[in-house]
C-alpha positions in Angstrom: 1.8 -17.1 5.0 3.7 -20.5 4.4 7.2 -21.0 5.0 8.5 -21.2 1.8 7.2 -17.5 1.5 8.8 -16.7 4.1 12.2 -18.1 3.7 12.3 -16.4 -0.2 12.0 -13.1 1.6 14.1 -13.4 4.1 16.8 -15.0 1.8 16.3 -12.0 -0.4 15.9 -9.5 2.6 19.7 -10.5 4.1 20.7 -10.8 0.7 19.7 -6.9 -0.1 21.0 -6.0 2.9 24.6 -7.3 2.5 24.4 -5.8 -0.8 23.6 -2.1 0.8 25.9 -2.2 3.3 28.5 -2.0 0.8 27.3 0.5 -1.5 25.6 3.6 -0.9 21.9 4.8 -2.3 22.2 6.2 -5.6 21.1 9.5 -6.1 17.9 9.6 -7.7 14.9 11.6 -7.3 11.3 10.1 -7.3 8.0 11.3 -7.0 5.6 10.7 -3.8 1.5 9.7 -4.4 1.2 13.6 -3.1 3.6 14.6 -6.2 6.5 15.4 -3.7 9.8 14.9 -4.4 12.4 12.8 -2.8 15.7 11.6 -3.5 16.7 7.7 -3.0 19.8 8.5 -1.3 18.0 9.9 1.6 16.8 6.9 2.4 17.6 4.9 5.5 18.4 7.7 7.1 15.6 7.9 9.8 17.8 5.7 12.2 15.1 2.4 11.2 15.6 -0.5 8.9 14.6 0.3 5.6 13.3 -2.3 3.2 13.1 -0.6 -0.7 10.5 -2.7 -2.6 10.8 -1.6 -6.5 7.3 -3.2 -8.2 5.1 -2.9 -10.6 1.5 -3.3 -10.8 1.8 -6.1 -14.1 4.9 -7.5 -12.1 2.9 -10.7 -10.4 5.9 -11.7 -8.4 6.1 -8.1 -7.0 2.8 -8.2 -6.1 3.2 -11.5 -4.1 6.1 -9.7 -2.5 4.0 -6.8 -0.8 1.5 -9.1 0.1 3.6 -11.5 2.2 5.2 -8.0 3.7 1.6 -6.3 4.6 0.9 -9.6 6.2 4.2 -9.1 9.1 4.7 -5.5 8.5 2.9 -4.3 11.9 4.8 -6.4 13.6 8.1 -5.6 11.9 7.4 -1.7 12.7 7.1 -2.9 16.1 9.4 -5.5 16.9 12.4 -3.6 14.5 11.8 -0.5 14.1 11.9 -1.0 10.1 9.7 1.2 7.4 8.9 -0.1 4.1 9.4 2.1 0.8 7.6 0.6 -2.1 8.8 2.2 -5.7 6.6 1.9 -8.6 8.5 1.5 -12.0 4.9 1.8 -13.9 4.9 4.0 -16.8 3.2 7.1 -16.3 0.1 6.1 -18.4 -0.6 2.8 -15.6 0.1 5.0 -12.7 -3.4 5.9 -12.5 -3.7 2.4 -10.7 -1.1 2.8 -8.2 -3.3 4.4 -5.7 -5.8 1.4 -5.8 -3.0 -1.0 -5.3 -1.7 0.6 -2.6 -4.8 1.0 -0.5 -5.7 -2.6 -0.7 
């Protein structure tokens, strides 16, 4: 991953952060790739750092973002303790894709 990479998501990572520490979750249900339900607000409530990724499978600059994550993920989970939820906004006719991008 080069630096630049790197520095972009961090920058926006802090920046996120500030931003959530001063508002709460708002209070919005979603649906799971099993078809369960879970609201937004519950979120970050497991005690670990919780990074919310909203994409899209068109969106190229989303993509880029999950795959400078995946690449320090592991080691995130192990050095902090964090989990990554990643939020499609994909209309329900392109959601037949979201399983293949999230197994690569």
């Amino acid at each position: 991953m080069n630096f630049q990479k790197i520095t972009l998501f961090a920058c926006a990572f802090l920046f996120s952060m500030t931003l959530m520490a001063q508002k709460p979750l708002p209070d919005a249900e979603v649906k799971t790739l099993e078809g369960e339900t879970l609201n937004i607000k519950d979120l970050g409530k497991s005690g670990k750092i919780t990074v919310i990724s909203f994409w899209a499978t068109w969106c190229k600059p989303c993509n880029n973002e999950l795959d400078a994550i995946a690449e320090v993920y592991e080691d995130w989970q192990d050095e902090y303790d964090m989990e990554l939820v990643a939020i499609t906004i994909d209309t329900r006719r392109a959601f037949a894709k979201v399983p293949g991008w999230v197994e690569t």
